[in-house]
N, C-alpha and C positions, 0 to 999 in steps of 0.2 A: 578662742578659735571659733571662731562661725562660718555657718554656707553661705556664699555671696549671692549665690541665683536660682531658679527655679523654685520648684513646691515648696522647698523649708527654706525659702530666703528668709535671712535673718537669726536665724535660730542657732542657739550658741551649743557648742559641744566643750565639755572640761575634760581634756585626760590625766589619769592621774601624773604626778609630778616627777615620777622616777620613772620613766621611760626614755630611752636612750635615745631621741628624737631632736632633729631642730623641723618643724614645722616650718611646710613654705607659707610667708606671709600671706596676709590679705591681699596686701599691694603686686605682689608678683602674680599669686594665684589669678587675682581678675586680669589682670593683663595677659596671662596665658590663656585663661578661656576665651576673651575678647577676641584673640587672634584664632581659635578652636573655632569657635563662631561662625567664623567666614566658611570653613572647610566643611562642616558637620553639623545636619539635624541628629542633637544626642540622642531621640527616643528610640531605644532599642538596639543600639550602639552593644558589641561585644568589648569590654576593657578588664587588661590587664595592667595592674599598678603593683611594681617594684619597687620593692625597700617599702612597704606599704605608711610603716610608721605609726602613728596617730591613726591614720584613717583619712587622712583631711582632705586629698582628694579623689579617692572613692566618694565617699561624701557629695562632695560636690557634682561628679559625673551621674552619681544615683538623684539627687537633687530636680538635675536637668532633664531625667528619665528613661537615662541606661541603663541594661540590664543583657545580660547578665555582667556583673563584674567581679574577678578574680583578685585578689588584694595578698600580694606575698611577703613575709619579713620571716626573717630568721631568731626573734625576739618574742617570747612565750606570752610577755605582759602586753606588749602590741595585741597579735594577735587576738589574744583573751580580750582588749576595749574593741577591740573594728566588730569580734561576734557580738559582744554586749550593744554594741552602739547600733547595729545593725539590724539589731531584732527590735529596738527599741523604734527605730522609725522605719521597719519593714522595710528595708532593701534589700536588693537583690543582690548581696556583697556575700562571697564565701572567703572569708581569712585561710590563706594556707601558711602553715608554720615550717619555713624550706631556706635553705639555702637557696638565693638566688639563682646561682650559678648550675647548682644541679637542676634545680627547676627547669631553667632553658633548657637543658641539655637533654631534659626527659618529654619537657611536656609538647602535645600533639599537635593541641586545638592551635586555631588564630583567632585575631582580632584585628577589630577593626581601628582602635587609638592602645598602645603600649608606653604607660609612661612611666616611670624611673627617676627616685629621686636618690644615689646614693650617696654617703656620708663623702663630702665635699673631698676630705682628705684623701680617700681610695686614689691606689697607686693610676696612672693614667691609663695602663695596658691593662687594668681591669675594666673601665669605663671602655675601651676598646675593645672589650672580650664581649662586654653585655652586646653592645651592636651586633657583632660578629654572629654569637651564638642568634639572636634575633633573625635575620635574615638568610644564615645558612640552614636554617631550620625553618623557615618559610612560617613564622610565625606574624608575621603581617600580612591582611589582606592585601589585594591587590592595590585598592583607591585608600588604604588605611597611612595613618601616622603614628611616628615612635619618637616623642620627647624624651629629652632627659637632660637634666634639671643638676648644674654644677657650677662649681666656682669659676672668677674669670681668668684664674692660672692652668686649668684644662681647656687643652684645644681639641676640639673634636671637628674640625672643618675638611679636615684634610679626608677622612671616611668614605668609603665607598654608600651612596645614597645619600650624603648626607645635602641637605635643600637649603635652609636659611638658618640664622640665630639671633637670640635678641637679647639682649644686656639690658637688666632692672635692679640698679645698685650693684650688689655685691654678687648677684647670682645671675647666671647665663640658664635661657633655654634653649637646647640645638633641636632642632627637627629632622627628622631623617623620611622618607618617602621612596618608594619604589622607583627608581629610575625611567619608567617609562613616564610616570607624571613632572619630569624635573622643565620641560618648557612649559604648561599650566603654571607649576608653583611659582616660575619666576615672573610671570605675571602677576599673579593673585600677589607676591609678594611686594611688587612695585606699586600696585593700591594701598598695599597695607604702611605703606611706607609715607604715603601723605597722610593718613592719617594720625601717624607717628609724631611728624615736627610741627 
């Protein structure tokens, strides 16, 4: 696993081997920043990453020069590499060891990118709960975005908020956006789509 961009481009991270993690690729992760890219100067960007995992993309968002960033999993050994990994290249990352879903339902703050990568297999009306719980709890800024990162057997299109998606092999990213942004994104989207083919 390595960061594809910013200060520590290049620089490998190993986590140890029994963590219940599928890490999103190099291939999908640059493709999802390239498109972040267009939306967002990251320096100092507020993110929250769900199902944190490995760490891989906190990482990368600390990388680019966000800060602060929240990193949540419900897995002890996670948790324990994103604090070790994080001191080791001073980011601004705080691992929290949570239940997702309690998390949404307690926490206050917002952000400005929320991204989420849960285990592909979760039932569909829990991917559908994560949105929910996000927006009815005004946990996205206003001009902010909420990824989340799933197989291409979950439909997430049909959502209240939800903007564009983009298919890279076997994994889909949905985007979701404040409704008052949804004529902007469908432009921004239509550039981004020459760029595509």
């Amino acid at each position: 696993m390595r960061i594809i961009s910013g200060k520590y481009k290049g620089r490998r991270i190993s986590p140890p081997n029994n963590l219940p993690v599928r890490p999103t690729t190099d291939m999908s992760k640059e493709a999802l920043f390239n498109i972040l890219n267009n939306y967002f100067n990251f320096t100092e960007l507020r993110i929250l990453d769900l199902f944190a995992g490995t760490g891989n993309i906190s990482y990368e968002f600390a990388s680019r020069g966000a800060e602060p960033i929240i990193s949540v999993d419900g897995d002890f050994g996670c948790v324990s590499f994103i604090k070790k990994t994080a001191k080791e290249f001073e980011f601004d990352i705080t691992p929290i060891k949570s239940d997702v879903f309690k998390f949404l339902e307690k926490n206050k703050a917002s952000y400005d990118i929320i991204f989420a990568d849960p285990p592909y297999g979760m039932e569909q009306r829990d991917f559908e709960k994560i949105i929910t719980l996000i927006f009815e709890n005004e946990l996205l800024e206003e001009d902010g975005m909420m990824v989340i990162e799933h197989s291409k057997h979950t439909k997430l299109n049909h959502m209240e908020n939800f903007s564009f998606d983009r298919n890279y092999g076997g994994s889909v990213f949905s985007f979701f956006e404040l409704e008052g942004d949804e004529e902007e994104t469908i432009d921004e989207e239509g550039d981004d789509d020459e760029f595509d083919s």
